[in-house]
MOPAC internal coordinates of N, CA, C and O (Angstrom, degrees):
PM7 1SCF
backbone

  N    0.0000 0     0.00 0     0.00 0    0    0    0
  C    1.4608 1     0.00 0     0.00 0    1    0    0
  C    1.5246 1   110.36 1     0.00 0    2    1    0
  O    1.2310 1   121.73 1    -7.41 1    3    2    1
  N    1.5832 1   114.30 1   172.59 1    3    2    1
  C    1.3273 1    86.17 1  -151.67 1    5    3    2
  C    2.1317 1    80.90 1  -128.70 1    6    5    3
  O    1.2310 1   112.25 1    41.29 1    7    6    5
  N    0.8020 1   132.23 1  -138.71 1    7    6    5
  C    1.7716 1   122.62 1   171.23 1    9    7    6
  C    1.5124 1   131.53 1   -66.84 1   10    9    7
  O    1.2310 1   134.64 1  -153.59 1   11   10    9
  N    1.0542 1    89.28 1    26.41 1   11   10    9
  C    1.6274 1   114.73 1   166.54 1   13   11   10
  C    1.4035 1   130.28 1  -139.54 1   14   13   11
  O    1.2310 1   132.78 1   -71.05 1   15   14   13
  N    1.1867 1    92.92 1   108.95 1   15   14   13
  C    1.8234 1   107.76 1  -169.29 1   17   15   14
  C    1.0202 1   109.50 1   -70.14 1   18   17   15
  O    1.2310 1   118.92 1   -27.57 1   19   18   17
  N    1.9164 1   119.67 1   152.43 1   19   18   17
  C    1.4346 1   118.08 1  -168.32 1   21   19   18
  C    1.4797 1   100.53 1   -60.26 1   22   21   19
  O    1.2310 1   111.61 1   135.75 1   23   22   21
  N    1.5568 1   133.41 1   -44.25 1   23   22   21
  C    1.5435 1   120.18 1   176.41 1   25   23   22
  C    1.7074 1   116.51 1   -23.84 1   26   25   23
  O    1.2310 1   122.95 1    98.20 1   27   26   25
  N    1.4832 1   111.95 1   -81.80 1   27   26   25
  C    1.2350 1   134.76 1   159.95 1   29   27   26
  C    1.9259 1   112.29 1   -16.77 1   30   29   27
  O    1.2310 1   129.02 1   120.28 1   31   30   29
  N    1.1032 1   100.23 1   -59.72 1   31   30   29
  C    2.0185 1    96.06 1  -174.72 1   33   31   30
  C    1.5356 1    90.87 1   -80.49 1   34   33   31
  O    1.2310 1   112.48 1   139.85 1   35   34   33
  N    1.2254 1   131.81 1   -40.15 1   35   34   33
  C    1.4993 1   117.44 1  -151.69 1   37   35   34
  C    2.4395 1    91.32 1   -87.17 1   38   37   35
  O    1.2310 1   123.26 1   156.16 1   39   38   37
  N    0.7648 1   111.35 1   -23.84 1   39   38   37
  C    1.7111 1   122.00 1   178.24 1   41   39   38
  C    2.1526 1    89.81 1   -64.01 1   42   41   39
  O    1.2310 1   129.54 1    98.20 1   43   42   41
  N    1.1718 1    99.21 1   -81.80 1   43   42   41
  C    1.4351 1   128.51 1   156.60 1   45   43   42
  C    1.5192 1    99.94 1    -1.06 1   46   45   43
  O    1.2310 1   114.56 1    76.50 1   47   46   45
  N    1.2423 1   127.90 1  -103.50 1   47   46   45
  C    0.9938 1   136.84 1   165.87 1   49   47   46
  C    1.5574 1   138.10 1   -30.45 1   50   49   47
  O    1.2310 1   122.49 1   121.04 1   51   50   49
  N    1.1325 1   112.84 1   -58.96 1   51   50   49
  C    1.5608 1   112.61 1   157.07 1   53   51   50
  C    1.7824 1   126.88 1   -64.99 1   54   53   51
  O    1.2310 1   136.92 1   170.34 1   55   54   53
  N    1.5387 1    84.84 1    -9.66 1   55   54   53
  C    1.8564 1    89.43 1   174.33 1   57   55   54
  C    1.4860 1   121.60 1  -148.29 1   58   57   55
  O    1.2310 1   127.00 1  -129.42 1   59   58   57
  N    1.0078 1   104.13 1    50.58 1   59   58   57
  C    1.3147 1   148.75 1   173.67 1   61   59   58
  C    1.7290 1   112.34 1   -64.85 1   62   61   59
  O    1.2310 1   124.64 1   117.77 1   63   62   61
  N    1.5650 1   108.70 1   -62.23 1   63   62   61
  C    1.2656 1   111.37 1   150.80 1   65   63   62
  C    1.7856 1   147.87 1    -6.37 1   66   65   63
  O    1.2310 1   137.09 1   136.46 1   67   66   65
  N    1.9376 1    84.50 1   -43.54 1   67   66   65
  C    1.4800 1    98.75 1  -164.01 1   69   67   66
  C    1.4652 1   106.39 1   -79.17 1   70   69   67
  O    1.2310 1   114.84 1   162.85 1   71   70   69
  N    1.6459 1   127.39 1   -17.15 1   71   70   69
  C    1.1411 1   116.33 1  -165.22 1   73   71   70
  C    1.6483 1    79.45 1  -128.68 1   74   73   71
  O    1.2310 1    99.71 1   172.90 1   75   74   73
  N    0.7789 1   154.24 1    -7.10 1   75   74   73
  C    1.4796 1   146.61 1  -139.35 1   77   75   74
  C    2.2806 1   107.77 1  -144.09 1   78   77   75
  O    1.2310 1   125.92 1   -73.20 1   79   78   77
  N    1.3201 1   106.23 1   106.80 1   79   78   77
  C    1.2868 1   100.47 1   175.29 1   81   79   78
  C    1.5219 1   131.08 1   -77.78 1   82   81   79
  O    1.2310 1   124.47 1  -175.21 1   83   82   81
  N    1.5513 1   109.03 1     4.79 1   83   82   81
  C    1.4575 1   116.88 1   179.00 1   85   83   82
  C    1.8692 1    99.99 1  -149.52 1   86   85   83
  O    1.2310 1   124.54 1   -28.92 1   87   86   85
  N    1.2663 1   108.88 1   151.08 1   87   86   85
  C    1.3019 1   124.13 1  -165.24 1   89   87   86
  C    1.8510 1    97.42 1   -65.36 1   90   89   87
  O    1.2310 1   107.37 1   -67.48 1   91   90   89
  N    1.1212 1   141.14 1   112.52 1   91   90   89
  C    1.4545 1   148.97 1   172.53 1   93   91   90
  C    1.7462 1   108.63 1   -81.59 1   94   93   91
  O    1.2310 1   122.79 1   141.52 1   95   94   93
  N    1.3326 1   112.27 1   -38.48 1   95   94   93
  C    1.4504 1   128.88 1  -172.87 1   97   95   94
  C    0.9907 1   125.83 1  -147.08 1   98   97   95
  O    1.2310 1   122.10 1   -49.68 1   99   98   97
  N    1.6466 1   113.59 1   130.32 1   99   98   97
  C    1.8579 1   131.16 1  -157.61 1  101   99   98
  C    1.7380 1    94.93 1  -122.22 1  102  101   99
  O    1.2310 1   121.02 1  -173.05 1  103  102  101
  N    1.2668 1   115.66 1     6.95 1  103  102  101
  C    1.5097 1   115.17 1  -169.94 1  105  103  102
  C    1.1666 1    99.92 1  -143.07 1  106  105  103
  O    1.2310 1   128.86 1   -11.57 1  107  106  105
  N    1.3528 1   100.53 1   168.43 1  107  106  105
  C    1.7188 1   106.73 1   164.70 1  109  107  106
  C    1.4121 1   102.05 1   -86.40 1  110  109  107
  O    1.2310 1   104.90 1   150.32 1  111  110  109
  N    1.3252 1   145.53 1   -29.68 1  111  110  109
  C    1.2867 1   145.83 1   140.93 1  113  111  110
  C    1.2280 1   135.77 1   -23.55 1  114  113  111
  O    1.2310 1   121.39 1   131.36 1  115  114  113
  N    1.2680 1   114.94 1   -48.64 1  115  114  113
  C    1.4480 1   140.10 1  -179.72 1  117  115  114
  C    2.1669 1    95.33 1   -67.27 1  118  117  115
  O    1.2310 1   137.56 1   119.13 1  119  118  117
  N    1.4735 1    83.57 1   -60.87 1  119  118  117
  C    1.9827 1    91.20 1   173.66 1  121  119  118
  C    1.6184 1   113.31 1   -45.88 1  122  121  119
  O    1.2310 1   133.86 1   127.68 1  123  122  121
  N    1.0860 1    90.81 1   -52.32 1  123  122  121
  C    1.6677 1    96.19 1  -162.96 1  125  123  122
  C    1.7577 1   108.28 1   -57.58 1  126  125  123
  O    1.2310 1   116.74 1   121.34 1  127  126  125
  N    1.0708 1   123.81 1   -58.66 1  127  126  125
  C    1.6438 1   143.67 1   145.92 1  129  127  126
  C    1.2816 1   111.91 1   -21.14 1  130  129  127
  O    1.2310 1   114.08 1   138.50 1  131  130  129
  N    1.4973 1   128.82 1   -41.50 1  131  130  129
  C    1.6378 1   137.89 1  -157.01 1  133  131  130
  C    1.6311 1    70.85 1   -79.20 1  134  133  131
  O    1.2310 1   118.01 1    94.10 1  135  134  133
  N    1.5742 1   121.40 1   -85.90 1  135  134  133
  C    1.1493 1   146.76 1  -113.11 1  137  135  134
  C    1.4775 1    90.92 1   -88.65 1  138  137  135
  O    1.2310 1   114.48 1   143.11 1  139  138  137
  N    1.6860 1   128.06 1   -36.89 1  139  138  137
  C    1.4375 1   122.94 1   161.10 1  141  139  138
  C    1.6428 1   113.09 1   -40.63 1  142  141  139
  O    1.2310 1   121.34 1   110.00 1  143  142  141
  N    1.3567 1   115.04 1   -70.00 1  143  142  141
  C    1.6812 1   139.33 1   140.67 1  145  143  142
  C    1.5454 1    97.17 1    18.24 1  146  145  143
  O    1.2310 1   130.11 1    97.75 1  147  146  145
  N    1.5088 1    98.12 1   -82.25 1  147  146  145
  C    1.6130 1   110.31 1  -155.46 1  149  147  146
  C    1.8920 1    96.73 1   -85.99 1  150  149  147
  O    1.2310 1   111.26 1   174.53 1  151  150  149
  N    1.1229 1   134.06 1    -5.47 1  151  150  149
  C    1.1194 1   119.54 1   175.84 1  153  151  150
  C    1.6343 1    95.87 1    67.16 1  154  153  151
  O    1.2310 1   121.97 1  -100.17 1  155  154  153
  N    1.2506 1   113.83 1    79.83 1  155  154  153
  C    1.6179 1   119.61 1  -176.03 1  157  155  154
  C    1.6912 1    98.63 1   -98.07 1  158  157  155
  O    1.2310 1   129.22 1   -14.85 1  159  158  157
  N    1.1505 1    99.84 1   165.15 1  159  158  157
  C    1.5740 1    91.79 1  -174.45 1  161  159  158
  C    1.7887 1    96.54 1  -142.84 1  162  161  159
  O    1.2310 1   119.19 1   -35.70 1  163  162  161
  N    1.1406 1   119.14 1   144.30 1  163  162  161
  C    1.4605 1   124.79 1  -173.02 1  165  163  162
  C    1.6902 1    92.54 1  -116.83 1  166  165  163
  O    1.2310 1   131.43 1   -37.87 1  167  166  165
  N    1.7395 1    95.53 1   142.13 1  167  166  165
  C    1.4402 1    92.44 1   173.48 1  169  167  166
  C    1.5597 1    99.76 1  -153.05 1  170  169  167
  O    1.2310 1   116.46 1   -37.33 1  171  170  169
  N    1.4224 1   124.34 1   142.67 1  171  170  169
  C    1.0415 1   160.48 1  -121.34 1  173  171  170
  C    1.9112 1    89.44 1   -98.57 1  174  173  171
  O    1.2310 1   120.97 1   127.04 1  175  174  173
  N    1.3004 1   115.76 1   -52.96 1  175  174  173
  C    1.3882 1    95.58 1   171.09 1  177  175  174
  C    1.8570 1    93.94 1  -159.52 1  178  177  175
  O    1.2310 1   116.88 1     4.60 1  179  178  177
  N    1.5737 1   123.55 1  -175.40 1  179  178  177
  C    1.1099 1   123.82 1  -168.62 1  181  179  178
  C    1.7761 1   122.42 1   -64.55 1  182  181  179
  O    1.2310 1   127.37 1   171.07 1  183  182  181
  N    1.7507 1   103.41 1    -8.93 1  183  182  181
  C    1.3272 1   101.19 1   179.87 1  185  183  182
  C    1.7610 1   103.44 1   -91.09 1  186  185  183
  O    1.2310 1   116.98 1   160.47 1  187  186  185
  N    1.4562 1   123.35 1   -19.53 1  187  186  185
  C    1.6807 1   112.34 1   149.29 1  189  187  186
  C    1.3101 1   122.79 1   -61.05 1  190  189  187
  O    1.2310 1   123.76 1   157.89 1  191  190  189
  N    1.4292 1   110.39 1   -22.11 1  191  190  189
  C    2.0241 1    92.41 1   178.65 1  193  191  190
  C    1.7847 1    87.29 1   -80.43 1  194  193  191
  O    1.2310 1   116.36 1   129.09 1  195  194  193
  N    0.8401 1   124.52 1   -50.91 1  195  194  193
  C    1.7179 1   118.32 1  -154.56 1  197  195  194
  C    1.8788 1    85.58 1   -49.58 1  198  197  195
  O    1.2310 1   121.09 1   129.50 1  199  198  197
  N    1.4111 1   115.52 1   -50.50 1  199  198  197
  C    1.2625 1   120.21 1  -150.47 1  201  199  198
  C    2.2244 1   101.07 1   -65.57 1  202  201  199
  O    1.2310 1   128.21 1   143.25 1  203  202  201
  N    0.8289 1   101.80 1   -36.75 1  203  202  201
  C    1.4930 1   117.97 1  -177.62 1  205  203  202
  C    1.4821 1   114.23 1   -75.76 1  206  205  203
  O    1.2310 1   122.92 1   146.77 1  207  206  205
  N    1.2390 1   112.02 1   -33.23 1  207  206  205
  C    1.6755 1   114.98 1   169.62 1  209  207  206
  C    1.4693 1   127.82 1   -90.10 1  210  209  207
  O    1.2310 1   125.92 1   166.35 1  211  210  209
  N    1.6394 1   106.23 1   -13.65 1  211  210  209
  C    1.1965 1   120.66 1   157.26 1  213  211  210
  C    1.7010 1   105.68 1   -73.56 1  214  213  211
  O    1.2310 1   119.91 1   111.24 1  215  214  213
  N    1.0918 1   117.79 1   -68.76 1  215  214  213
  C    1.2745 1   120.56 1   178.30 1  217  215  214
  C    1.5213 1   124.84 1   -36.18 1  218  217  215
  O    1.2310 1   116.24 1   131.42 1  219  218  217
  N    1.2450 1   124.74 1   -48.58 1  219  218  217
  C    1.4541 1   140.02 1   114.70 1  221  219  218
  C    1.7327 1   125.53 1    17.98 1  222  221  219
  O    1.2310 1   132.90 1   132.73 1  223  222  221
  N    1.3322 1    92.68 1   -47.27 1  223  222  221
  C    1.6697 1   104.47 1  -151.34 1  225  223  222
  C    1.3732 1   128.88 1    91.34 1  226  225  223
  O    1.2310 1   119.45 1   159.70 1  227  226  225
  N    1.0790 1   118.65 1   -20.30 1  227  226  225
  C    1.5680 1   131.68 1  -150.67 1  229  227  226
  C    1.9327 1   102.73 1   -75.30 1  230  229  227
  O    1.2310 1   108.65 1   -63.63 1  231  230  229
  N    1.0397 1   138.83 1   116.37 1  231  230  229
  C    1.1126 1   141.35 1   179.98 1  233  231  230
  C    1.7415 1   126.09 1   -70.15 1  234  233  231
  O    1.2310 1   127.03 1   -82.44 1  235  234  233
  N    1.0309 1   104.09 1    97.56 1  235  234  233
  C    1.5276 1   111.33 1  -177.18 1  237  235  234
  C    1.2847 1   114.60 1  -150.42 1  238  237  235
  O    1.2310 1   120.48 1  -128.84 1  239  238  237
  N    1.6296 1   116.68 1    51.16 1  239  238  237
  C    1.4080 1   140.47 1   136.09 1  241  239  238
  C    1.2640 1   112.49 1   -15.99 1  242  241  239
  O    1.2310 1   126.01 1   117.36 1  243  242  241
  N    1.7639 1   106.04 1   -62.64 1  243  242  241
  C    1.7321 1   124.27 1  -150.29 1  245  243  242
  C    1.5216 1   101.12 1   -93.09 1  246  245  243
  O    1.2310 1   120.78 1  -175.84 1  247  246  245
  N    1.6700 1   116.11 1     4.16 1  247  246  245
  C    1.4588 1    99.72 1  -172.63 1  249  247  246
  C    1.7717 1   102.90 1  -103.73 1  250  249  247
  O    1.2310 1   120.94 1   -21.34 1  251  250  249
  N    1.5730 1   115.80 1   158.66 1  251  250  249
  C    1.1161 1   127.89 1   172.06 1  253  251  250
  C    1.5381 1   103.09 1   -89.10 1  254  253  251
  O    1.2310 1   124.15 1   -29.15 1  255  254  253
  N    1.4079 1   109.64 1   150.85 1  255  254  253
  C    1.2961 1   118.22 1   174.44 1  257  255  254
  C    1.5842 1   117.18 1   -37.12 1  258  257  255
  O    1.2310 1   122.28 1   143.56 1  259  258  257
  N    1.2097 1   113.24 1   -36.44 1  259  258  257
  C    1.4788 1   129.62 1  -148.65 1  261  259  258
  C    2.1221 1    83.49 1   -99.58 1  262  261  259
  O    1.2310 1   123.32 1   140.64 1  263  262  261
  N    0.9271 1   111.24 1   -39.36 1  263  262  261
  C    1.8026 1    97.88 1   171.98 1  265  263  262
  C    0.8584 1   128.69 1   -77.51 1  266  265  263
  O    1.2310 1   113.14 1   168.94 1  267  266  265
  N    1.5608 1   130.58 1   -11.06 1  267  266  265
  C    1.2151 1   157.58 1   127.28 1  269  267  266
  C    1.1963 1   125.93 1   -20.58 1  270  269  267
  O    1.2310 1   122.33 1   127.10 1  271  270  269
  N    1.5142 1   113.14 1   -52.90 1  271  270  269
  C    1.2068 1   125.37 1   175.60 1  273  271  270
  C    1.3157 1   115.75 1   -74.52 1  274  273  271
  O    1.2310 1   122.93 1   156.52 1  275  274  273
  N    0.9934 1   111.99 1   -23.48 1  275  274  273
  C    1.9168 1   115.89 1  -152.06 1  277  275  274
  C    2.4536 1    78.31 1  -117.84 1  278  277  275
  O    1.2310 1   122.03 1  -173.46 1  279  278  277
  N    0.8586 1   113.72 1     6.54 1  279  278  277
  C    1.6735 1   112.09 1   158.75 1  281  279  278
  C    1.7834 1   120.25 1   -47.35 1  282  281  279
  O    1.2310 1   109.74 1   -90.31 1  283  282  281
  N    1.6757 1   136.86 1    89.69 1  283  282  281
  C    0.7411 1   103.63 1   164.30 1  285  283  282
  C    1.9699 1   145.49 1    34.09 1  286  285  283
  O    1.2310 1   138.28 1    98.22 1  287  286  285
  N    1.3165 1    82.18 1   -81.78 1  287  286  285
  C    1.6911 1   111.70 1  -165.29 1  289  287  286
  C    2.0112 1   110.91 1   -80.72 1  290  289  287
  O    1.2310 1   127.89 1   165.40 1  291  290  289
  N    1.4683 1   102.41 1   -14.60 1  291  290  289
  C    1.5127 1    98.33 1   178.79 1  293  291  290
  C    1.5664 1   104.83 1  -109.33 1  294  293  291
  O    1.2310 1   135.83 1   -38.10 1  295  294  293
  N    0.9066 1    86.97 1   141.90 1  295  294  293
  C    1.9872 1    94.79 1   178.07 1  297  295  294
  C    1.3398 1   101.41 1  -117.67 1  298  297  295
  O    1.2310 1   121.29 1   -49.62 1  299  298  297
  N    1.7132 1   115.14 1   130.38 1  299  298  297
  C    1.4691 1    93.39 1   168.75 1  301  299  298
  C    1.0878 1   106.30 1  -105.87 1  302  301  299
  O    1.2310 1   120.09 1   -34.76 1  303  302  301
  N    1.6987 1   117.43 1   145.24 1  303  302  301
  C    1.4431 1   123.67 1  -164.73 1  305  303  302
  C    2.1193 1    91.43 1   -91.07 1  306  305  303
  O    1.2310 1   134.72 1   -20.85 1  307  306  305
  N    1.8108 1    89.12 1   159.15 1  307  306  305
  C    1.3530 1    97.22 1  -179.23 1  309  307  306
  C    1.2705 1   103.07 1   -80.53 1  310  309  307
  O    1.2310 1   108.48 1  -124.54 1  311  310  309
  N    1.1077 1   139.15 1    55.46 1  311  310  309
  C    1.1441 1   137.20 1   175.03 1  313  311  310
  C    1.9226 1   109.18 1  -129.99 1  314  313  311
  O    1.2310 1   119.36 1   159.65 1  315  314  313
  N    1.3608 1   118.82 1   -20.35 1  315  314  313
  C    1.0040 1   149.05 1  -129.32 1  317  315  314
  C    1.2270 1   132.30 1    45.60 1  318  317  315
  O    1.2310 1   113.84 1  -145.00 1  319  318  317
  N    1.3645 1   129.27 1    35.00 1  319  318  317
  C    1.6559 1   122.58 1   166.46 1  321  319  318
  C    1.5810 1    92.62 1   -90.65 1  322  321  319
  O    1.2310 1   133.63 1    22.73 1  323  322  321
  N    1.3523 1    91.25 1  -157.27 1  323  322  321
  C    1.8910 1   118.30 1  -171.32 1  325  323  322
  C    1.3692 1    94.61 1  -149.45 1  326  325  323
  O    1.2310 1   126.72 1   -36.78 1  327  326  325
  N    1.3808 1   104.68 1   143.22 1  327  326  325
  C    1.2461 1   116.16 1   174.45 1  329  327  326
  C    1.6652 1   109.18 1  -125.01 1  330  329  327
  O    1.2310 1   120.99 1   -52.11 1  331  330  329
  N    1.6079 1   115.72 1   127.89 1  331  330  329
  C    1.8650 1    87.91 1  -147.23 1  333  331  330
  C    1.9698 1    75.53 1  -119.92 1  334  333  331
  O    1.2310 1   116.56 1   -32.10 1  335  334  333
  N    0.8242 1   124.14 1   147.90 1  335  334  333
  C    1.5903 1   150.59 1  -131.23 1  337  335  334
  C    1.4561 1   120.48 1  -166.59 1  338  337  335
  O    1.2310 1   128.57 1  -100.82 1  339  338  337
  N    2.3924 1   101.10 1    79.18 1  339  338  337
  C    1.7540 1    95.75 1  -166.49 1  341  339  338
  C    1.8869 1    95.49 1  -118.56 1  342  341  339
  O    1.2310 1   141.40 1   -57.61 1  343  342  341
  N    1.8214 1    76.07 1   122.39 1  343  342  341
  C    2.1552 1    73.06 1   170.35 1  345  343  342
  C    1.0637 1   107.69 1  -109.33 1  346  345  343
  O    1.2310 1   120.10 1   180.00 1  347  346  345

């Protein structure tokens, strides 16, 4: 596997849905490829997504940690990371 842990593709995959209106991936393969694709970025806890979307450019001054979380584009893995996911 390549910077995405089976947590990450198998989270990925079954919830895929949340940011995505048509199925992209039927594999953990298919995921891993999507998310290489999209330049997915894993982050360690919610002050790396703030830190990565600033970095980004992306403006979210006005958001609370907790709207952050619930963003489309962040998944939180059951592990507690985030897996943040921009197409």
């Amino acid at each position: 596997m390549g910077q995405y842990d089976e947590v990450c593709l198998e989270y990925f995959l079954a919830n895929q849905s949340q940011l995505l209106d048509e199925t992209v991936a039927r594999n953990l393969e298919e995921a891993e490829e999507f998310l290489e694709d999209c330049m997915a970025v894993v982050c360690k806890n919610i002050k790396e997504v703030r830190a990565y979307f600033q970095d980004e450019g992306v403006d979210i001054a006005q958001m609370s940690n907790e709207e952050l979380e619930d963003a489309s584009e962040v998944f939180s893995l059951p592990d507690g990371r985030f897996l943040v996911v921009e197409v």
